[in-house]
N, C-alpha and C positions, 0 to 999 in steps of 0.2 A: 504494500500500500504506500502510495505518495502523502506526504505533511498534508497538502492541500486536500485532497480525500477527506483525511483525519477531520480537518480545521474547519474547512468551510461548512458542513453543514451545521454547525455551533454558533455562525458569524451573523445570527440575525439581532439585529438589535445593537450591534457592534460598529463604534464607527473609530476606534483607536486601539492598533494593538501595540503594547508596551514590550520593549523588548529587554529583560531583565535577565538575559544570558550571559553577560560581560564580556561577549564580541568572540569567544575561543573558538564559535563555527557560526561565521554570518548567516542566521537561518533566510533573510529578506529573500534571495533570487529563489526559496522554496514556498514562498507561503502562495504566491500568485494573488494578494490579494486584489477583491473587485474596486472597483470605482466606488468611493464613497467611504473606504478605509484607507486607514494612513499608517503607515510604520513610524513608530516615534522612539528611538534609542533613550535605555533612561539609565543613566551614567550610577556607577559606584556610589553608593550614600544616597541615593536619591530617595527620599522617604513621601513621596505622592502617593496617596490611597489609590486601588483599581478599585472604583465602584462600578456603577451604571452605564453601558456604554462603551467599557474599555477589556481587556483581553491581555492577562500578560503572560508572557513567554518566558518559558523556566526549562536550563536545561537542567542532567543531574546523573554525573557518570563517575567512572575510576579514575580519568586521565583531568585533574583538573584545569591544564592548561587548556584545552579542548573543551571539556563541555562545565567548566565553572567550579568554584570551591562550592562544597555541600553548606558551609553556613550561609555562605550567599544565598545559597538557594531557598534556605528557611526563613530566613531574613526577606527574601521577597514574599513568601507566604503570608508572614505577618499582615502585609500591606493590603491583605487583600477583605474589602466589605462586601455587605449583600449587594447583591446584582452585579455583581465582578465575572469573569470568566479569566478561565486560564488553562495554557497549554503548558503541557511541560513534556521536554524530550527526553529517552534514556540512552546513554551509552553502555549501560549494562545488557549481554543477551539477557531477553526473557526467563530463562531458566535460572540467572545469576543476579536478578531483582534485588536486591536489599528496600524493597519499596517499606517495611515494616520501621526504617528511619525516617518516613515522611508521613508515615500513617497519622502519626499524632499530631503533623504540624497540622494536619490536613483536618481533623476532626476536630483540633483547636479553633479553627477561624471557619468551622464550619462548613467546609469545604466538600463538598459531595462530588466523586469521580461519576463523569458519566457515562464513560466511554476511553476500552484502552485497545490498543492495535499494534504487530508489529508493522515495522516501515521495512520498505527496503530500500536500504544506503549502507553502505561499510561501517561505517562509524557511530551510525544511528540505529538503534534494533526497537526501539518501538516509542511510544507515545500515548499519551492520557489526556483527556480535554476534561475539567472540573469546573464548578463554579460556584459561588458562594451565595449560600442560602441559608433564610431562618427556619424553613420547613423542609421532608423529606420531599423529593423529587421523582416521580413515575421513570423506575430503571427502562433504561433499551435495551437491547439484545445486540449479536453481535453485526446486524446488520443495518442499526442504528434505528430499528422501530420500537413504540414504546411498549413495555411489558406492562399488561395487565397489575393493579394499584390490589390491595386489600391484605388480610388474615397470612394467606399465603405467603407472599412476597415479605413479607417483614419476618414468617417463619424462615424461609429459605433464605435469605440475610442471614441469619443469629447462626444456624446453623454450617452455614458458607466460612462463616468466619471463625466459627471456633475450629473445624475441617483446617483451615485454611493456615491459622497459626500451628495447628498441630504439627502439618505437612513443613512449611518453613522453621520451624523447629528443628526438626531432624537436619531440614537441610543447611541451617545455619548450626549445628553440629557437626555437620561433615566436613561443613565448608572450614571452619576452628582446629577439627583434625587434621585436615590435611595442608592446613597450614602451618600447625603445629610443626609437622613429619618433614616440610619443606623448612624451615628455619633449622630442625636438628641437622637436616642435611648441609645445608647451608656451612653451620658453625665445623661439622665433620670436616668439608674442601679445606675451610679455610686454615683447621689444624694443620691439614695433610700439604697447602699451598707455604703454610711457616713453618714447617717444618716440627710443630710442636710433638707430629706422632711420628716422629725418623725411626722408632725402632721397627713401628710394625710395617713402614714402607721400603726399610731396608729387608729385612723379611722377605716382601713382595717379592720386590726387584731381584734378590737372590733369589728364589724359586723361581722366578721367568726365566731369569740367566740359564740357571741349572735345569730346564727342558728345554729350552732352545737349544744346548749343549748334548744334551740328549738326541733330540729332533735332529740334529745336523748329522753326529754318528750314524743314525740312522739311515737316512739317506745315503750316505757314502756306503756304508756295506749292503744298501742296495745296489746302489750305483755298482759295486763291484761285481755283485749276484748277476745281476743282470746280461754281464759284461761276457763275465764265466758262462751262461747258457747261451747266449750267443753265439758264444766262438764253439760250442760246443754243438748246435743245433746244424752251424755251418761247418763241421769237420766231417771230414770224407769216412774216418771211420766210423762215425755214428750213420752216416746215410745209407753206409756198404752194411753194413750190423742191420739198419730196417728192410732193405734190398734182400736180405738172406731170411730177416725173420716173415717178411709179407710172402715170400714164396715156400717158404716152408707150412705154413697156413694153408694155401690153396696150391696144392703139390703138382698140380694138371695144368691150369694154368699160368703158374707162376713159374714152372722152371721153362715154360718159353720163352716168358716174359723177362726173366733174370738177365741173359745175356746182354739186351738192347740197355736196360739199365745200368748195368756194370758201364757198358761201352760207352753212354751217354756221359757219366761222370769221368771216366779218362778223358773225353773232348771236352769237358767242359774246365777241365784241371787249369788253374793258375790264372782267372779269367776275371776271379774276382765277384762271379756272383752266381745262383745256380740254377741247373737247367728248369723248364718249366714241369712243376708237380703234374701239370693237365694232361702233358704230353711225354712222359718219358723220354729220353732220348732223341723226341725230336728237334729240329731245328728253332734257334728263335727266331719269335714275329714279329715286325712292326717295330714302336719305340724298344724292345728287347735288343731285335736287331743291331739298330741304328748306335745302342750302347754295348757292342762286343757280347751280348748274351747275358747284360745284368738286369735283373728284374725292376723296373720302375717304380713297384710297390713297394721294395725294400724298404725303403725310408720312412711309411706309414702315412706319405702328403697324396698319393692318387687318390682315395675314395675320397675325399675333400675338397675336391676341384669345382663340384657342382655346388659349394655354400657364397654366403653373398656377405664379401666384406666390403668394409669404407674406409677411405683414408681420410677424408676429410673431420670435419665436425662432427657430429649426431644431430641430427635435426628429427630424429626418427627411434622408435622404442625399436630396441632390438630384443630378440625373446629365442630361446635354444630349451628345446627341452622332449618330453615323450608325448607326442600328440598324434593325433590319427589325421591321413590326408586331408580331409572334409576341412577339417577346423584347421589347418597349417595353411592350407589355401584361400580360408577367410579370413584368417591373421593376417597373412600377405598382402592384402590392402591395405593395409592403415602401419604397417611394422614390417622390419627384417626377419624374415621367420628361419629357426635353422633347427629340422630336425634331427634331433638323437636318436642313431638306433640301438641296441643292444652291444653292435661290435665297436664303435666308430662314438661311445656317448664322451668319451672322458676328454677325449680330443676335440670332440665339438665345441665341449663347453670349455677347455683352454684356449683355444685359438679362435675363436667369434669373442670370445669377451662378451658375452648377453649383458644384458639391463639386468632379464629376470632370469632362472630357471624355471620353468612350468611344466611341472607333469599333469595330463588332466586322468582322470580314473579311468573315463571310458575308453582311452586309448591304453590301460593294462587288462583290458579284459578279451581285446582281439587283437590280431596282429602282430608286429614282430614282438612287443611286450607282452603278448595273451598268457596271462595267469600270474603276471607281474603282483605281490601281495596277496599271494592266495593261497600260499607255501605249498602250491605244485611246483614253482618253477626256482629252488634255491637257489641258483645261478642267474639268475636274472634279477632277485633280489640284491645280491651280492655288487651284481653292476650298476644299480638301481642308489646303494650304499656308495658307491664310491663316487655315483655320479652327485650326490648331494656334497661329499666332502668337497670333491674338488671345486664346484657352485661357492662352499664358504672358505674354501681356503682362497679364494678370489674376491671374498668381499661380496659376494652375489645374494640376493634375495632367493629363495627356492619355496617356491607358491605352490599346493597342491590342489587342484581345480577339479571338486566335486561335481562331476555333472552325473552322475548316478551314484545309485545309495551307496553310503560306506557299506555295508553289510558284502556288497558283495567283492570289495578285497579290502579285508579288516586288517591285514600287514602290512598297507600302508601308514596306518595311523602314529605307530610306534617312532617313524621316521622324523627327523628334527625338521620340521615346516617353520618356515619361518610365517607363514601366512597360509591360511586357507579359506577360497572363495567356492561360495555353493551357487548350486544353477547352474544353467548353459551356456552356451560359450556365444551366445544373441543369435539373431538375424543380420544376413546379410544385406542392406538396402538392394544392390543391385537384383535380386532372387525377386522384387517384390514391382507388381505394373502401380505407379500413382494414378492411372487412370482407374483401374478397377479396384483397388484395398478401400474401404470406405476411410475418408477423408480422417474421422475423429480418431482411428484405429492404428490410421497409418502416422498419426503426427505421437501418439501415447509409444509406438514401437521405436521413432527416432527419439525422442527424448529416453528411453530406461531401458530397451532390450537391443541395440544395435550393438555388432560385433565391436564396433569402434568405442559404445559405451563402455563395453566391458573391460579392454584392453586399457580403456582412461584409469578402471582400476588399479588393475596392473601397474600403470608407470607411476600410479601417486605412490604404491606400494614400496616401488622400486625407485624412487625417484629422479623419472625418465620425463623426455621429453613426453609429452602429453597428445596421442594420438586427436583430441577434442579441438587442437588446435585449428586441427585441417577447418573447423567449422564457423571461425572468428569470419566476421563481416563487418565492414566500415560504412556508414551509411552516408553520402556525400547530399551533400544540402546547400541551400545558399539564403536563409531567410531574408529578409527585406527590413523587417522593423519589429518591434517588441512583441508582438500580436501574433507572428508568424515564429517568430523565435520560442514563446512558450507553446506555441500548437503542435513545432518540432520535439519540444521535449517532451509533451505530453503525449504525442503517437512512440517516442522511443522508450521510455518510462515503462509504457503499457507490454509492450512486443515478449510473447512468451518469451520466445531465442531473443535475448538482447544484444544487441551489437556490441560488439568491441571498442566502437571509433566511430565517432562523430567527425567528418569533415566540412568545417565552414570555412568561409572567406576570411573572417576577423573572428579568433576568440577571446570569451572575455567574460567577466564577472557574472553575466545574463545565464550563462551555461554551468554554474556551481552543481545546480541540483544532480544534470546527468553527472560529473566528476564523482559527487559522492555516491550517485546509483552505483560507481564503477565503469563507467562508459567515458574513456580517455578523448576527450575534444581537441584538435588538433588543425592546424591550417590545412587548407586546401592545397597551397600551392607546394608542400612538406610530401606530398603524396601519402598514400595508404601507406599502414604496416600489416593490414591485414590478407588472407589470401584472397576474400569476394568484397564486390561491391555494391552494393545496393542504391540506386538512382533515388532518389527523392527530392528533386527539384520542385514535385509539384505540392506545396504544401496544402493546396486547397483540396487533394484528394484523400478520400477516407478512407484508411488504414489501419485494419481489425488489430486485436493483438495477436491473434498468429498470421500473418503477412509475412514475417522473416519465415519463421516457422514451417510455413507449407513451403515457400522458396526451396529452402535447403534440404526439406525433406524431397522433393521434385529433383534437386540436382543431385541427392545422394543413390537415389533410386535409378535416374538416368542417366548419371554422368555427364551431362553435358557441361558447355563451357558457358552456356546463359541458359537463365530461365524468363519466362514471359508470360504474361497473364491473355488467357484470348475466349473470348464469350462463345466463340464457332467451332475451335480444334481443340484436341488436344494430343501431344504428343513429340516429333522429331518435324521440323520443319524444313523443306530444303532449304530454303533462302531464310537470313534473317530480316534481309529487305522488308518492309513493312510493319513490323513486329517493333517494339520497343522494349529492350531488358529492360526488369526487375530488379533481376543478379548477374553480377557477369565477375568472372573470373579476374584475378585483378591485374596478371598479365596479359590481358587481351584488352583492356580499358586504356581509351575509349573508345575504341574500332573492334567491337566485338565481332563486324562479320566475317571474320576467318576461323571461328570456332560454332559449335552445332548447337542448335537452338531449341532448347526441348519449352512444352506451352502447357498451360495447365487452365483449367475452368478457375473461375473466382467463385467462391465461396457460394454466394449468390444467386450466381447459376446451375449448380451440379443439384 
């Protein structure tokens, strides 16, 4: 909800609002008020009664440089007679209220709440409009109509409110404890920053020492194990030893087979790599060839060749893990997808470097992981275990993605998760026609079940670039005069998808309100930062609040490079000629016709 929402239906009889916030957030470019009220700043000390007439504005948050010291704020209560009105704002979320410090000022000077709402603004989370009276006042509801007066109503009061302290009780208990918990921690650093607890941090630090001293040994008589079955896997007498024992197995065909073997390993002698397992003693093929007869895959980089790395920045979630095609190929839109199979997992996940690791369930119950946590397949588990070590010995998130019941492999649970997300892995927009999905269906599926929603998950998890980005939109404007400049902010205000970026010619003070919605105002001439752009030149035209909303829902479904609003078609147009974007891509603006124009019914008409 917008201040103005809030305020104005309270504003009858109002012809002065008093502004007793002490300037930390100039509420004036939010209130809109009409012709016939006036904004009057009333300075530090100012001791003028709001009686009859007048309206004052009271903020009342944690950050006092921002939304005012709380005795100010009591201090302006004071001031207030019967027939006074008053707003006052909160910088506390709803959930973090202390409103139980104003209650009494409030019930001092007689003050009846009539009406409270969150807002939406960053810094603002909600708002109460009160007014000062000698008698009780017929309550509204929350949609500002008035609740039936009598026996009742004065019952569910008394009751509302002893409820209501009981509940803030507890939570002004919790809130005491955990603040409590937070100062002991506090004073703990700051021992541990002076040095005053050296012995138990020397302690520490000797025991890290001494396993990482540990950890390293380790490695190296790896390193050396490793070293030793190599040279051992590659020596002639271990291959001539399996050459004797695989024919001695199969007596009939194997002592055919023995000579060409034998024979193969004298050619292949001193070559440096060995002949191919596929084909005994035959000749090599291809890149074998082309390197005197050494195997290409030696090294362990061939099955690797088909993964997708970056040099550059990341501008992109990158995600490695055990996933089944379906869902690795609807990852692929929005992320770098690289899947882990069984033989190939440990290396995937060392050398792509993921954001995240993600195994989802349903991909251990078929395919190359079928029966992964189901203690049919301990070897799979095993690799399943190592692929999560090497995920944290990297620093890596490792997300386990319930899309069917645990029940049906309970051996995952056991496994260190750093995070686990239940449900499906979304819908893909492109799977879906916007001409046929019903309208309301298809905008509830982009906003909370899109593959792209889900993976937004993931990166907050991981703290990755954020695939939701792709959906930022700048809305390019050019108002005229004050009249047109609050119509502009009251159609972007409203917009389910709110844009990222307002582009005008000149900004300036007039534009506060979208800043603190969170819509960054920015010149014109600065160009967008965002990926789309949204035309809105014409401010006289009416603009629902989901107008971005179906937009982007239309482009994510069609892919195109514009979208456009048409009463006769709907669908892929050949020519954009005639048609006028909505949306257009922001590298194709202003000349969007070399990109493909998909069209959609208005509202209206469908």
């Amino acid at each position: 909800m917008r201040l103005l929402d809030l305020l104005h239906p309270h504003l009858d009889g109002v012809t002065e609002v008093v502004d007793a916030t002490g300037g930390g957030i100039p509420l004036g470019p939010y209130l809109h008020l009409p012709e016939g009220v006036r904004l009057r700043p009333s300075p530090p000390g100012d001791g003028e009664p709001v009686g009859d007439g007048r309206l004052a504005l009271l903020s009342y948050g944690p950050d006092p440089g921002r939304h005012g010291d709380e005795d100010a704020c009591l201090a302006a209560l004071r001031r207030m007679r019967p027939g006074g009105k008053g707003l006052i704002v909160f910088g506390h979320p709803g959930a973090e209220l202390p409103y139980h410090r104003l209650l009494d000022s409030l019930v001092a000077q007689r003050c009846q709440v009539l009406r409270a709402a969150g807002l939406d603004y960053l810094h603002l989370y909600g708002g109460a409009v009160f007014t000062c009276t000698e008698s009780l006042l017929p309550l509204l509801d929350p949609a500002g109509r008035p609740v039936p007066g009598g026996d009742a109503t004065a019952l569910r009061l008394a009751g509302e409110y002893v409820l209501a302290e009981f509940v803030s009780r507890a939570e002004r208990a919790r809130l005491l404890e955990l603040e409590r918990r937070h100062e002991e921690d506090g004073r703990v650093l700051e021992s541990l920053r002076d040095g005053t607890d050296g012995e138990r941090t020397g302690a520490v630090t000797r025991e890290r020492d001494r396993l990482a001293a540990e950890l390293r040994r380790a490695r190296e008589r790896i390193g050396v194990l490793e070293a030793r079955i190599t040279m051992l896997q590659g020596s002639t007498s271990l291959r001539v030893g399996q050459a004797l024992v695989s024919a001695a197995r199969s007596p009939l065909r194997g002592s055919k087979r023995l000579p060409g073997e034998l024979y193969g390993m004298w050619r292949g002698r001193g070559k440096g790599g060995r002949p191919s397992a596929a084909r005994p003693g035959g000749p090599a093929t291809g890149a074998a060839a082309q390197a005197g007869g050494a195997d290409p895959a030696a090294d362990g980089h061939l099955h690797l060749a088909h993964r997708a790395f970056t040099a550059g920045p990341r501008d992109r979630l990158v995600v490695a893990g055990v996933l089944d095609a379906a869902t690795a190929a609807d990852f692929g839109h929005d992320a770098v997808v690289n899947r882990a199979l069984p033989h190939d997992a440990r290396q995937v996940a060392e050398r792509t470097d993921p954001d995240v690791l993600v195994v989802q369930l349903s991909a251990c119950l078929s395919g190359p992981w079928a029966h992964t946590g189901t203690g049919a397949a301990p070897d799979l588990d095993r690799r399943l275990a190592e692929l999560l070590a090497t995920a944290h010995a990297l620093g890596r998130t490792a997300v386990l993605w319930r899309d069917a019941p645990a029940s049906a492999a309970p051996g995952l649970a056991p496994f260190p998760w750093d995070a686990v997300l239940d449900g499906d892995t979304g819908v893909q927009p492109a799977r879906l026609d916007p001409a046929a999905v019903d309208r309301a269906g298809l905008r509830e599926i982009f906003v909370s079940r899109t593959t792209r929603v889900r993976l937004s998950e993931l990166a907050r998890i991981a703290g990755a670039p954020d695939p939701l980005d792709a959906r930022r939109v700048a809305v390019l404007s050019a108002p005229r005069d004050d009249a047109e400049i609050s119509r502009l902010v009251a159609q972007v205000m409203a917009q389910r998808h709110r844009p990222a970026e307002v582009l005008v010619p000149t900004p300036g003070p007039a534009y506060a309100e979208l800043t603190a919605g969170g819509v960054t105002v920015r010149a014109a001439a600065d160009g967008p930062g965002a990926p789309w752009i949204a035309d809105w030149s014409d401010l006289a035209e009416e603009r629902s609040a989901v107008h971005l909303l179906d937009l982007m829902c239309a482009q994510e479904c069609s892919g195109a490079d514009a979208v456009a609003f048409s009463a006769h078609t709907a669908g892929f147009v050949p020519h954009v000629n005639g048609f006028r974007p909505a949306l257009v891509r922001g590298t194709l603006w202003p000349s969007p016709e070399a990109g493909r124009l998909f069209t959609i019914r208005p509202e209206e008409v469908r």
